[in-house]
C-alpha positions in Angstrom: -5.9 -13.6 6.5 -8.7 -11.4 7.2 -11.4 -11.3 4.5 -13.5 -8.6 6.0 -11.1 -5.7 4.8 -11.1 -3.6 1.6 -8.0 -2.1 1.4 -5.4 -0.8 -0.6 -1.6 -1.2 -0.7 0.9 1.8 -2.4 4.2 1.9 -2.7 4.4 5.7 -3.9 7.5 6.9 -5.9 8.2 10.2 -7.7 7.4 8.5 -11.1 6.3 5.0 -10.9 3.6 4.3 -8.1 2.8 0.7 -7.3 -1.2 0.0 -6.3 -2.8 -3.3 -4.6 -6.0 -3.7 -4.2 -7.3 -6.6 -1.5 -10.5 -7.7 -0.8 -11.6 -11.2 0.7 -8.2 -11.3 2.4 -6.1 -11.5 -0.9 -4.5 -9.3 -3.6 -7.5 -9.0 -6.1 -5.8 -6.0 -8.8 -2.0 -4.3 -9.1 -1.3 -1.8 -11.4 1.7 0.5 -11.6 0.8 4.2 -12.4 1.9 8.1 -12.1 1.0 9.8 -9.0 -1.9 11.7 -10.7 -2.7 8.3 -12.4 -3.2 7.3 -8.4 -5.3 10.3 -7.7 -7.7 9.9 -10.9 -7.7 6.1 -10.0 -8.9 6.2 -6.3 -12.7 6.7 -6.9 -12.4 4.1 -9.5 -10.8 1.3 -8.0 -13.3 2.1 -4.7 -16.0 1.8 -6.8 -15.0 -1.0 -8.4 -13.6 -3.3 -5.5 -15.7 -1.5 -3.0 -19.3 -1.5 -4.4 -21.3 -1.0 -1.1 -19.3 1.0 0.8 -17.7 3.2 -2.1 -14.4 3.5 0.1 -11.5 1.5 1.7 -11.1 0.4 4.7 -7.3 1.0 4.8 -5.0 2.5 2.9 -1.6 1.0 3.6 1.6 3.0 2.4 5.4 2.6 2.1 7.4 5.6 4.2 9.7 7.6 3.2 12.5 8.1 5.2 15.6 10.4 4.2 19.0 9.1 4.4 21.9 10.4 5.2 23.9 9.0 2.3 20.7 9.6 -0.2 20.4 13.2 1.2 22.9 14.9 -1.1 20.6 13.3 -4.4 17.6 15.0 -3.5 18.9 18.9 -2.6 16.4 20.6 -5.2 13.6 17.9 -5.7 10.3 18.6 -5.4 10.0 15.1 -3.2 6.8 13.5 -4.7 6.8 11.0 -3.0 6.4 13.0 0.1 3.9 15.2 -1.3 1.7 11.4 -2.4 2.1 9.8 1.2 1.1 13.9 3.0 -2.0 13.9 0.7 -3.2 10.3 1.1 -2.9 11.0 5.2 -4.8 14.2 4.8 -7.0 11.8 2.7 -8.1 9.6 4.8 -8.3 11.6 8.1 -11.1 13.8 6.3 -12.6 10.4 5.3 -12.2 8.7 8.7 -10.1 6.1 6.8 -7.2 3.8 8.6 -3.9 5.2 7.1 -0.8 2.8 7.9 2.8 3.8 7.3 5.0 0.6 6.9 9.1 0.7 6.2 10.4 -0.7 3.6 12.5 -3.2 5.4 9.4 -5.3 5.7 9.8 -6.1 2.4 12.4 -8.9 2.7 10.7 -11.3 5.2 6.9 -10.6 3.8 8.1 -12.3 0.6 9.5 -15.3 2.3 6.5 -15.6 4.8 4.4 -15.3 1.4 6.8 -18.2 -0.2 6.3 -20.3 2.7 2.3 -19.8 2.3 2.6 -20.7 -1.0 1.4 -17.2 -2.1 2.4 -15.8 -5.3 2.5 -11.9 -6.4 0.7 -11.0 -9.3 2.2 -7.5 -9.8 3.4 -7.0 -13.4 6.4 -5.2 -12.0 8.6 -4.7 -8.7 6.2 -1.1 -8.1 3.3 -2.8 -7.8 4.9 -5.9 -6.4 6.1 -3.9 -3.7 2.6 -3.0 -2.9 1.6 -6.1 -3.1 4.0 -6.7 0.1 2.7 -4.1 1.7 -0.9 -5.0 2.0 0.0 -8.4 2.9 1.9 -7.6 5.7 -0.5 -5.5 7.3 -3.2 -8.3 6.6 -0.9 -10.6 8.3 0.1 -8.2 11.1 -3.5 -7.4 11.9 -3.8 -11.7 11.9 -1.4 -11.8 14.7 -2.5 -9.4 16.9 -6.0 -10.7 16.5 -4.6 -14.2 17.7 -2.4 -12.3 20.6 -6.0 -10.9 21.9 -7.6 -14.6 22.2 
């Protein structure tokens, strides 16, 4: 997987937000958090995991889609997790950052290609497991198309 990218993995939720953070081509920290524990925590976790360049690479996020049959349960909400994913875009456009979108049905074959690489999680719980998933299938999608182009 490529080492060359810095880049961190959310899987955003109303009250628990999962966070990777990869660097060298593997999951390096995870941490579960509120949404303004993800805000407070971006500058830290750059500087930290990001020394030169003080900023990611990518930021790599789970979508929210609304379903039909889920519709009904969020007439009134405030949808925070809508609000997390619309400020991390507006984000990283003002900071000239890669922002990815990835569905959540990606989940389910990432963790078997993982298995079969002999790649365990290290997330503490499934939120930042989840974005755990997510950063490695965008480091392994961005492997493949790399291979497709030689």
């Amino acid at each position: 997987m490529d080492g060359l990218l810095r880049i961190i993995a959310i899987d955003p939720g109303d009250e628990h937000t999962g966070v990777a953070v990869f660097f060298d081509g593997h999951c390096q920290f995870t941490i579960t958090t509120t949404r303004v524990g993800l805000f407070d925590g971006l500058g830290v976790w750059a500087a930290t995991f990001c020394r030169d360049s003080l900023r990611f690479d990518a930021v790599v996020m789970e979508e929210f889609r609304l379903y039909s049959d889920k519709a009904a349960a969020l007439t009134g909400s405030h949808m925070e997790t809508v609000e997390i994913i619309g400020a991390m875009r507006e984000r990283c456009r003002r900071e000239d950052i890669e922002f990815v979108t990835q569905p959540a049905a990606i989940k389910r074959a990432t963790k078997g290609m993982l298995r079969q690489r002999g790649i365990a999680l290290i997330g503490g719980d499934i939120h930042a497991r989840d974005a755990e998933v997510h950063g490695y299938y965008y480091l392994m999608a961005n492997e493949r198309r790399r291979e497709k182009t030689k």
